[in-house]
C-alpha positions in Angstrom: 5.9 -7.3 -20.0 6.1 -10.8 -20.5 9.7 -10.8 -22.1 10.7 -8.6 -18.9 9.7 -11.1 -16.6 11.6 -14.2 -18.8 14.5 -12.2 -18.4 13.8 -12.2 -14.6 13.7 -15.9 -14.0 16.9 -17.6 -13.5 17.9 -19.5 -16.3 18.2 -23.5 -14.9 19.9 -24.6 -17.9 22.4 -21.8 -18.8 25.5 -23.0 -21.2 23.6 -26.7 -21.0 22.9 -28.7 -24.8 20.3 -30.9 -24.8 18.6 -33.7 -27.5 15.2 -34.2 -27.0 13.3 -37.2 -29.1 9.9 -36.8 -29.9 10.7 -33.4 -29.5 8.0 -31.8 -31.9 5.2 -32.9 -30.1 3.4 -33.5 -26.9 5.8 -33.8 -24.0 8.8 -33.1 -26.1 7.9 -30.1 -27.6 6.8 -28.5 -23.8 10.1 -29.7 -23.1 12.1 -28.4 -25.5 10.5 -24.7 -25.4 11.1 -25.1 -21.6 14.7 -25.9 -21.9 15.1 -23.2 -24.4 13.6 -20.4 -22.0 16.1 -21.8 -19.3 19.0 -21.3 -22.0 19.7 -24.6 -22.8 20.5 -25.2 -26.7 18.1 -27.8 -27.7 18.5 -30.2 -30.6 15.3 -32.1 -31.9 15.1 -35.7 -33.0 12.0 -36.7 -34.6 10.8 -38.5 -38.0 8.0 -35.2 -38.3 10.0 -33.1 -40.0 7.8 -30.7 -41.4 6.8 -30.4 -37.7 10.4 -30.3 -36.7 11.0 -27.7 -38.6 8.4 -25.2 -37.9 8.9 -25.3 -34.3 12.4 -24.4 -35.1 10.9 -21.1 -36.9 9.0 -20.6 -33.5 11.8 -20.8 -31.2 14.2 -18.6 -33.2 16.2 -21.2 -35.8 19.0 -21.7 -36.0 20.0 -20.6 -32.6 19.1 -22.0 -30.1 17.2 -24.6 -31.3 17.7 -27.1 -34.4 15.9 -29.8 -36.1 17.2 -33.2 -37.3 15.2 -35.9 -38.6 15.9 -39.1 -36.7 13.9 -42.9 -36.3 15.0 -43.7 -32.7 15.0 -47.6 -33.8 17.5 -46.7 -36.1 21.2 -46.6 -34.9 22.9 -45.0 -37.4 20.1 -42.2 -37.4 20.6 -41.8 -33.3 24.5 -42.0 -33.2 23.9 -39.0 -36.0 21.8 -36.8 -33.8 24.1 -37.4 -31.1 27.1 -36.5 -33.4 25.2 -33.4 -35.0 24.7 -32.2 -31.5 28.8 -32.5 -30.5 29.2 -30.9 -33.5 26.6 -28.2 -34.3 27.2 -27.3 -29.8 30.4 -28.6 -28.7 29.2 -31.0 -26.6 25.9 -32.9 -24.7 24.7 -32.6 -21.6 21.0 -33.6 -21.6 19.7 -36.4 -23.5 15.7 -36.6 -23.0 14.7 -40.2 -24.5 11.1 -39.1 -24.7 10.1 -40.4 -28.5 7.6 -43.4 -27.7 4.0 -45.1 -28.7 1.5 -46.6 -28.1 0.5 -48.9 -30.3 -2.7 -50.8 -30.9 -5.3 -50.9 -28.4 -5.9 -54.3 -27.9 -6.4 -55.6 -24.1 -6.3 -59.2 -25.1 -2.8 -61.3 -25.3 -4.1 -64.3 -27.4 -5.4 -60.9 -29.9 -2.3 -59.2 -29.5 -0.4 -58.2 -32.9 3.1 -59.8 -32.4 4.2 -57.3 -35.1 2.7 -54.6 -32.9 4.1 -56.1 -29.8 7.9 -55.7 -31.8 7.1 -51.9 -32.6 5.9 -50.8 -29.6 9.3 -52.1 -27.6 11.4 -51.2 -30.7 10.6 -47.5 -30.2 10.2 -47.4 -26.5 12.6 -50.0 -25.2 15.2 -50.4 -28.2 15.1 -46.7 -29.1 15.5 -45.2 -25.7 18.7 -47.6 -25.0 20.1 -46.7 -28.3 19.8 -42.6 -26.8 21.5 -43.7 -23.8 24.6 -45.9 -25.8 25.5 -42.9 -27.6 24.9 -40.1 -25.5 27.2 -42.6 -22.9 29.8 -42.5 -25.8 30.1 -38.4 -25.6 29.1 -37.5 -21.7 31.6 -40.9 -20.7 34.9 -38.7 -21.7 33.4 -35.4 -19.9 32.8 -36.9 -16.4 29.6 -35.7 -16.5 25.8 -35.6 -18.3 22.3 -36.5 -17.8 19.9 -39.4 -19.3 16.3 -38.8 -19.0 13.7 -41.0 -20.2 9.6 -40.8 -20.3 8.2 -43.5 -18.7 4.8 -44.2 -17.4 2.4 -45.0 -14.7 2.0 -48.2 -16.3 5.4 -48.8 -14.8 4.4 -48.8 -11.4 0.7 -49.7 -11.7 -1.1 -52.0 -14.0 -3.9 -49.8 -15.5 -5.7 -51.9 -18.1 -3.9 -50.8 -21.1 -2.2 -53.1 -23.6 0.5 -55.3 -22.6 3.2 -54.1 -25.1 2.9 -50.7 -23.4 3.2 -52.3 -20.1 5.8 -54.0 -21.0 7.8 -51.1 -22.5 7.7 -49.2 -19.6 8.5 -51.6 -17.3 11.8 -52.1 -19.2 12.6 -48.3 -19.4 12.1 -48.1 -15.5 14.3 -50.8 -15.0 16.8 -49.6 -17.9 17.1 -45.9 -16.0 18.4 -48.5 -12.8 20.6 -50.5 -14.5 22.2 -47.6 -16.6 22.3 -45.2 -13.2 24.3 -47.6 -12.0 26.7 -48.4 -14.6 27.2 -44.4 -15.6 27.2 -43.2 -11.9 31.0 -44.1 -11.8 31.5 -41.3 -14.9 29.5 -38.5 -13.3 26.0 -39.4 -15.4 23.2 -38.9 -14.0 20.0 -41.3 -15.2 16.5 -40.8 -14.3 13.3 -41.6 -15.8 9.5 -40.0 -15.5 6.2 -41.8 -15.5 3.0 -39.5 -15.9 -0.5 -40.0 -15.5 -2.3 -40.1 -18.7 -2.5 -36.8 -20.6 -4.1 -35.9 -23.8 -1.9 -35.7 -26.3 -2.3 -37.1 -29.5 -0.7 -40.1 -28.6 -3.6 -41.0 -26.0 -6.3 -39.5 -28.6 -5.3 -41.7 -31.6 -5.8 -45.3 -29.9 -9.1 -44.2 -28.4 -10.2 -42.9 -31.9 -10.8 -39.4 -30.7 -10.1 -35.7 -31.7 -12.0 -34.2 -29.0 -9.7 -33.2 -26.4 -11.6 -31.9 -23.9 -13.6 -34.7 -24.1 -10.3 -37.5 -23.7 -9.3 -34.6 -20.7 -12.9 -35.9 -19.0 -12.4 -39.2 -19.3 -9.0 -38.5 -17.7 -10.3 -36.6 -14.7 -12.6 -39.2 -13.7 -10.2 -41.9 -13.0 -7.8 -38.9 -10.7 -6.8 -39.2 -6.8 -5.9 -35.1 -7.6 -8.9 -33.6 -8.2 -9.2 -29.9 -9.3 -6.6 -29.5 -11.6 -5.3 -32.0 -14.8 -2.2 -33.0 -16.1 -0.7 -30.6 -18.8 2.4 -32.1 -21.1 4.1 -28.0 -19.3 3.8 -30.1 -16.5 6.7 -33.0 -17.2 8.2 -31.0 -18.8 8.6 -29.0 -15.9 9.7 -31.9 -14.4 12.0 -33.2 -17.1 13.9 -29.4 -15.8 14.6 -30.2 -12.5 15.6 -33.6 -13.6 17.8 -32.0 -15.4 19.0 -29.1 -13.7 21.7 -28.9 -11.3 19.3 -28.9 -8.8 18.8 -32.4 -8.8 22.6 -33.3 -8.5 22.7 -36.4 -6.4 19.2 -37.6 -8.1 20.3 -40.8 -10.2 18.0 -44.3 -10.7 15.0 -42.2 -10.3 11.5 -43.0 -11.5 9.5 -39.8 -10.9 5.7 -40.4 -10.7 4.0 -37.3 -12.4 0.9 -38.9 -11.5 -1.5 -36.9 -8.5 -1.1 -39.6 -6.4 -2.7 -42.1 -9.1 0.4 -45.0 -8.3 -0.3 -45.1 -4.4 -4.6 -46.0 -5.2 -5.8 -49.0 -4.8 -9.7 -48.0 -6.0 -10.9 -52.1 -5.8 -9.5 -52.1 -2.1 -11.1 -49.2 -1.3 -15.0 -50.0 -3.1 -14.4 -53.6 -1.4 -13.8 -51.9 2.0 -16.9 -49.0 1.2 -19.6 -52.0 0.5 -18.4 -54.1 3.2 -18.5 -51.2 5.8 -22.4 -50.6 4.5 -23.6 -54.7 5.1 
């Protein structure tokens, strides 16, 4: 029944090849089973490779999906995956820069790592550029592509998390800008997507905890949507449109995935509530 109605939906992605980073896990791995159902061929980049993969063996290796091992701070390993993706597919039309962390969860700057600091912009900032350079090297020629990156709330709203996070994000947000406008000239589309917190692994790790349902809680309570939580399916779903050719004449987006969270302003409103019951 279920296969009946896949072959029902119209296929968003037909003909498309796309690289995902982080693609094993989390938000990349939603993605790429998502772009797979819409018939994209997908190519995973991640340094997880026994991860990498088995999701392959899930989604029907070799075809459409492949697997290539790939540290997103390294240049030569991300002007490979690009290659291996020209050359395994004929071409790329997606790149999804979604590999990213989080690093350690430290509030305070005179306690902050600088080490840590490096890393966290490395992969986030550094690594995401390095996806656009060299997907800009192949799409540049064909008049045409699509740069996605994962961003964050913490790009539109300071949230209390650590600064080299922060900081990260507010680089990729401006990066999609900058890049839109540069690549809009060659047909490329660029657009980036900042979520509310979800619990993946990358949330659970910082916070020390392996209890999802209980991270999922903690999550819910600091909502402006209530009734329903925030699902990586659910930028991935997203990261589709994005994407598709639906959003043609998107470009220099920053696409809260959020419930509302970014528009909040909770200590205005408490201020307001006590002052309202003097």
């Amino acid at each position: 029944m279920s296969n009946n109605a896949d072959s029902l939906v119209a296929k968003r992605l037909e003909g498309k090849v796309a690289l995902i980073t982080g693609g094993v896990s989390g938000i990349g791995k939603s993605t790429a089973k998502l772009f797979v159902k819409h018939g994209a061929k997908v190519l995973i980049a991640d340094v997880q490779d026994e991860l990498g993969h088995s999701l392959c063996t899930e989604l029907g290796t070799p075809d459409p999906i492949s697997y290539i091992h790939c540290d997103v701070t390294s240049e030569t390993d991300v002007e490979n995956a690009v290659d291996f993706a020209v050359s395994n597919y004929g071409k790329l039309d997606i790149i999804f820069n979604n590999a990213g962390v989080a690093g350690e969860f430290e509030l305070r700057a005179i306690a902050t790592d600088l080490e840590n600091f490096k890393k966290v912009l490395d992969v986030n900032v550094v690594g995401g550029f390095l996806g656009a350079k060299h997907a800009a090297r192949v799409m540049i020629p064909a008049k045409k592509g699509c740069i996605l990156f994962t961003c964050s709330i913490a790009s539109l709203v300071c949230v209390g998390i650590p600064h080299a996070y922060t900081a990260s994000k507010h680089a990729v947000a401006g990066l999609t800008k900058s890049l839109s406008v540069e690549l809009g000239e060659y047909g490329i589309r660029v657009n980036c997507i900042s979520p509310h917190a979800i619990a993946t692994p990358m949330i659970l790790k910082p916070f020390g905890l392996s209890d999802k349902t209980k991270a999922e809680e903690a999550i819910s309570t600091t909502a402006v949507l209530k009734g329903t939580m925030l699902e990586p399916e659910d930028v991935a779903q997203a990261a589709l449109f994005l994407a598709s050719d639906e959003a043609k004449y998107l470009s220099g987006v920053n696409l809260p995935v959020d419930g509302g969270f970014s528009l909040n302003n909770p200590t205005w409103k408490k201020g307001l509530e006590e002052l309202a019951q003097c």
